[in-house]
C-alpha positions in Angstrom: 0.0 0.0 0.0 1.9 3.3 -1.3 1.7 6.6 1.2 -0.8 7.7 -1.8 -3.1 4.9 -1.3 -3.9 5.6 2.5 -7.1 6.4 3.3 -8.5 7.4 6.8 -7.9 4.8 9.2 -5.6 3.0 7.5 -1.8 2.6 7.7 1.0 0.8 6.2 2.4 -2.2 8.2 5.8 -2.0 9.6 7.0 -5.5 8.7 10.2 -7.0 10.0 13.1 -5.6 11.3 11.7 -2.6 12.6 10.5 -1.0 16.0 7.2 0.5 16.1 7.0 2.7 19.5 3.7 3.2 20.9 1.6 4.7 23.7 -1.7 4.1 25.5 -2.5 6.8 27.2 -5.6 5.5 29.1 -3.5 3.3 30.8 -0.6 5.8 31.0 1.5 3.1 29.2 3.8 3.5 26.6 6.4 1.0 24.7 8.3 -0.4 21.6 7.7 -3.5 19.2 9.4 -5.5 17.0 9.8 -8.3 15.0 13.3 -9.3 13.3 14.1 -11.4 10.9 16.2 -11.4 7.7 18.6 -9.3 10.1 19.1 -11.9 12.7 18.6 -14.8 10.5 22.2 -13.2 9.4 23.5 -12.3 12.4 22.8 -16.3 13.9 23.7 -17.6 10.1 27.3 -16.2 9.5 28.4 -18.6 13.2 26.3 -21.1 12.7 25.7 -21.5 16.5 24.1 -24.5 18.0 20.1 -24.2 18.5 20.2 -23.7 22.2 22.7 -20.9 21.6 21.6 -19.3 18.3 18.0 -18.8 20.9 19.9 -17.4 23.6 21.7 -14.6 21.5 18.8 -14.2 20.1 16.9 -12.9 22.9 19.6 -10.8 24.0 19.7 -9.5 20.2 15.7 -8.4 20.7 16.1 -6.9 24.1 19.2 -4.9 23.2 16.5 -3.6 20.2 13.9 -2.8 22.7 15.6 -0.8 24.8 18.3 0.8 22.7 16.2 2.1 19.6 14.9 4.5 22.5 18.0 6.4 22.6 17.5 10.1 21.5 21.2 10.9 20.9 24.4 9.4 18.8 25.8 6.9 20.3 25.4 2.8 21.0 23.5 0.6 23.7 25.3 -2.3 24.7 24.3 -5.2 26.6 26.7 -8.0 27.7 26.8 -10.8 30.0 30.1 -12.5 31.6 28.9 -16.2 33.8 30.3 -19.3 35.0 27.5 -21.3 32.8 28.3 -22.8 29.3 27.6 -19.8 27.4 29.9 -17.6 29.5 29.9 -14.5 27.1 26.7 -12.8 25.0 27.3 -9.2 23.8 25.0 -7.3 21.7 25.0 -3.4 20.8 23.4 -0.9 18.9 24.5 1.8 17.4 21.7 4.5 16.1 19.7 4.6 14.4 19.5 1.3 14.0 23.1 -0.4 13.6 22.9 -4.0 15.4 25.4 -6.7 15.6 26.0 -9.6 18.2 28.0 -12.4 19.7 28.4 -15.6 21.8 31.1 -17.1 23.4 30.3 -20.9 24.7 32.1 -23.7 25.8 32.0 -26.7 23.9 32.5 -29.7 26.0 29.9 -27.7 28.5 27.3 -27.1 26.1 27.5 -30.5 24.6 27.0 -32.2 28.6 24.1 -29.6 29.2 22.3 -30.4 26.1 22.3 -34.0 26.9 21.5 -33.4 30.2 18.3 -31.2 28.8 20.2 -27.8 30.6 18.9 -25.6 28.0 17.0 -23.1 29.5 18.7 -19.8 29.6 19.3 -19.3 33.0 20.8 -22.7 33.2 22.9 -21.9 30.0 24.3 -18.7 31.4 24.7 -19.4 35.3 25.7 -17.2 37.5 27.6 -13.8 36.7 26.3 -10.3 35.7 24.5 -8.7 33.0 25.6 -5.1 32.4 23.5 -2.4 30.3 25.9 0.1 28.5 25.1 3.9 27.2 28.3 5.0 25.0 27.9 8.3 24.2 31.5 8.7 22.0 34.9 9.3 23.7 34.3 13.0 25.0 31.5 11.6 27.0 31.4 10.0 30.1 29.9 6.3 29.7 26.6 4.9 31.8 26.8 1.5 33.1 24.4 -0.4 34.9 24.9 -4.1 36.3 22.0 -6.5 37.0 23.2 -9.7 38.9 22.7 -13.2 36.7 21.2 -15.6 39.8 18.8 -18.2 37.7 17.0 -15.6 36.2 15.8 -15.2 32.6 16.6 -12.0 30.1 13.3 -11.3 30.9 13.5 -10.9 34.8 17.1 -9.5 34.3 15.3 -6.5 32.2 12.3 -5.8 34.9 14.9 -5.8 37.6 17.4 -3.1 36.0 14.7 -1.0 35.2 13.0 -1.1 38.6 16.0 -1.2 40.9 18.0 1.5 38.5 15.3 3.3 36.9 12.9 3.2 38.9 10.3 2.6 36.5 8.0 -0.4 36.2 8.5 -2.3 33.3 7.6 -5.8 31.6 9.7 -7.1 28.5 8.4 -10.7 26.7 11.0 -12.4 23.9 9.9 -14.9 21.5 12.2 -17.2 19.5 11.4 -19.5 16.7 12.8 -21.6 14.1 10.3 -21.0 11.3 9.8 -23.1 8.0 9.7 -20.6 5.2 8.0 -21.7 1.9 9.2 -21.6 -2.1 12.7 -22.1 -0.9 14.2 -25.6 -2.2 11.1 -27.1 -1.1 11.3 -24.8 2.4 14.0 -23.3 4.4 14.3 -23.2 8.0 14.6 -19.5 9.2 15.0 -17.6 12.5 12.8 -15.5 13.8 12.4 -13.3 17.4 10.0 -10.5 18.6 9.6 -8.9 21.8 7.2 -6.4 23.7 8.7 -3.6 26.4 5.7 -2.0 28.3 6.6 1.2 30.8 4.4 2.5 32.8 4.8 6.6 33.1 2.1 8.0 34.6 1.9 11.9 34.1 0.1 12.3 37.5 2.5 12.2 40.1 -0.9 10.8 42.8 -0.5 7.9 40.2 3.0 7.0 40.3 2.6 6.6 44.1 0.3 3.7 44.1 0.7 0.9 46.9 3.0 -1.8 44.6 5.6 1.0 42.4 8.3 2.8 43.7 8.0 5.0 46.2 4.0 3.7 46.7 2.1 4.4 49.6 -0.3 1.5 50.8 -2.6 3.9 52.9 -3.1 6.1 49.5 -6.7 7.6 48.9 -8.2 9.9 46.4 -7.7 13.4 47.7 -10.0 15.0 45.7 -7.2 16.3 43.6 -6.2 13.7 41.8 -5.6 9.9 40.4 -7.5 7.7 43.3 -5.3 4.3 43.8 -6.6 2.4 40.6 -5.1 -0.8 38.7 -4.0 1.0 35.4 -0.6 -1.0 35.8 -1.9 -4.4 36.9 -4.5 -4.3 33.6 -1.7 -3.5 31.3 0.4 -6.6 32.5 -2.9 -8.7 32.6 -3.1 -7.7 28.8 0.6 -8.2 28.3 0.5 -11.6 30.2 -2.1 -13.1 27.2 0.6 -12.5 24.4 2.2 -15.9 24.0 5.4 -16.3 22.4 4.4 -17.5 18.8 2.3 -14.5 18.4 5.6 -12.7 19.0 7.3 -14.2 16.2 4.5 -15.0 13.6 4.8 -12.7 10.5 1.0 -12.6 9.8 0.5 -11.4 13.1 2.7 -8.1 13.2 3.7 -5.9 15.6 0.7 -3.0 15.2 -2.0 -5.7 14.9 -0.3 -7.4 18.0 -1.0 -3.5 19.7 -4.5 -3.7 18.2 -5.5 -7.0 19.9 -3.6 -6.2 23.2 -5.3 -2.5 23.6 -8.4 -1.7 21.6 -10.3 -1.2 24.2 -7.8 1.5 25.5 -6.6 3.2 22.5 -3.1 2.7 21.0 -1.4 5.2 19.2 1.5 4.2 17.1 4.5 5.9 15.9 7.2 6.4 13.3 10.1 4.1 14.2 13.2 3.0 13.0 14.8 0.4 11.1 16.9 -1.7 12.3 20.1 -3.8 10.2 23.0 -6.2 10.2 25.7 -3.7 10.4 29.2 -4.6 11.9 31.5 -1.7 13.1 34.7 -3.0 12.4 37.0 -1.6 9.7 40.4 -2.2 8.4 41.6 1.0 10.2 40.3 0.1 13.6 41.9 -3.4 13.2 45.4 -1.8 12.5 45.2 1.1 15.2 44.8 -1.8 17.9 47.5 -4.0 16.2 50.2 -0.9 16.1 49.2 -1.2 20.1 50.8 -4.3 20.1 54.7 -5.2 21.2 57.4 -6.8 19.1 56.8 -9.9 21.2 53.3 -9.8 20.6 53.3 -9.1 16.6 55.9 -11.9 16.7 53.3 -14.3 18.5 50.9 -13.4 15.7 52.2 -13.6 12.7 52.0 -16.9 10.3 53.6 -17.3 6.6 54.5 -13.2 7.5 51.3 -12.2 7.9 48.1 -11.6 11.0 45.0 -12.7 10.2 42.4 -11.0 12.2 38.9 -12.5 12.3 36.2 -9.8 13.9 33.8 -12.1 16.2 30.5 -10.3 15.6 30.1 -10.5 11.6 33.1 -12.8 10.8 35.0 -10.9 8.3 38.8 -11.6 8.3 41.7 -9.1 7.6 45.1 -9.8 6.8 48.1 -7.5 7.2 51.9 -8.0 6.4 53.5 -8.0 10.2 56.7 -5.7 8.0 54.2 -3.1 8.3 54.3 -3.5 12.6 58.1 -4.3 13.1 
């Protein structure tokens, strides 16, 4: 449908790989969408990660979406775990608009036990450790870092803890991964697929903001007369929220605004202009050689094979090769 073609009451579909913000203003709510596909069936493609894996680092690719696309400056979101489990290492970052690229780090001998144990839940795959949430605002800028312990929990309960314990803002996050059988290719190609919801709730009435289970709530609360009585605007956006299930997340004939639609009619979404997001590695050729003319003689030495390094970057995979004359 071309922007000509639109008539009142009717709008064009974001599709995938692409956050659509929104707000319900009823409930004082507001949040970001999004399904990805062809970008992190790339992303998961180019390592060729084992399933339990590929499903981790794909969560933590969606949630680094969610909450980095709301950035209002330059700059990148980062999100990165370090535990004792299998998977010991998952780093994702964004840089905006909408530049996304990812990684694992897994053990193995470790993930090979745990998968024939049946270990593959994500909190059993990660283990213990931290999760830390990253705001890089360039080198003249001070950096933002906030860490969330890893004790058992999922990415999801990781999420509503930083922002309630940090920001002091209630939120609910829900990831969906798939595995999805896509037609007319060689007779049909397996493909992945993730989407994820991130709900706020930012009530402009302070009186709201105060009720009995958010920050800062007050159990003895009443209606004043001048404002918000105590009322369950929160608690009937996470009963909506709680009715999603994770194939609607993920399914391409659902999509994310029609999602919004079946969630909040009643209420009234509104949804906004968002942002694309891509496959999009930062390395370069120059960055690789400023942190190899960083390195020592002994170092170069311990490098180099057949007089050259070889330099493969871990997010998208591309190798570089330099003469090691050029470092001497």
């Amino acid at each position: 449908m071309t922007e000509q073609n639109i008539r009142l009451g009717e709008f064009g579909f974001a599709g995938d790989d692409h956050v659509v913000p929104f707000d319900v203003d009823a409930l004082d709510v507001r949040g970001r969408a999004v399904q990805v596909g062809p970008m992190l069936d790339q992303i998961l493609g180019r390592h060729d990660y084992p399933d339990p894996v590929a499903h981790l680092l794909a969560e933590m690719i969606v949630l680094t979406v969610l909450l980095g696309s709301s950035l209002k400056f330059e700059g990148k979101f980062i999100v990165q775990t370090r535990s004792d489990g299998p998977v010991d290492m998952l780093v994702a970052d964004l840089t905006t608009p909408g530049s996304v690229r990812a990684y694992a780090r897994y053990d193995e001998d470790r993930l090979r036990e745990a998968i024939e144990r049946g270990e593959i839940s994500p909190e059993q795959l990660l283990g213990s450790g931290v999760l830390a949430l990253t705001i890089d605002q360039g080198a003249h800028m001070q950096r933002y870092q906030g860490i969330v312990q890893l004790d058992g929990s999922t990415l999801e309960d990781v999420a509503r803890a930083y922002f309630r314990q940090s920001e002091q803002i209630p939120t609910e996050v829900r990831l969906g991964v798939a595995r999805i059988i896509v037609p007319g290719e060689s007779g049909g190609a397996e493909r992945w697929r993730a989407g994820g919801l991130l709900l706020q709730f930012l009530p402009s009435a302070p009186e709201r903001s105060r009720m009995a289970d958010l920050p800062g709530g007050d159990g003895d609360q009443a209606d004043d007369g001048n404002g918000h009585p105590e009322d369950n605007a929160w608690q009937e956006a996470l009963a909506l929220l709680s009715t999603v299930e994770a194939d609607e997340l993920v399914d391409p004939s659902v999509g994310a605004e029609r999602l919004l639609y079946r969630l909040f009619h009643e209420q009234g979404a509104r949804v906004y202009e968002g942002v694309d997001i891509i496959d999009d590695c930062s390395c370069s050729r120059e960055k690789i050689r400023a942190i190899l003319d960083g390195f020592t003689a002994e170092e170069i030495e311990e490098s180099t094979e057949d007089g050259e390094i070889r330099v493969t970057c871990e997010f998208c995979a591309k190798e570089y090769a330099f003469d090691s004359e050029d470092f001497r």
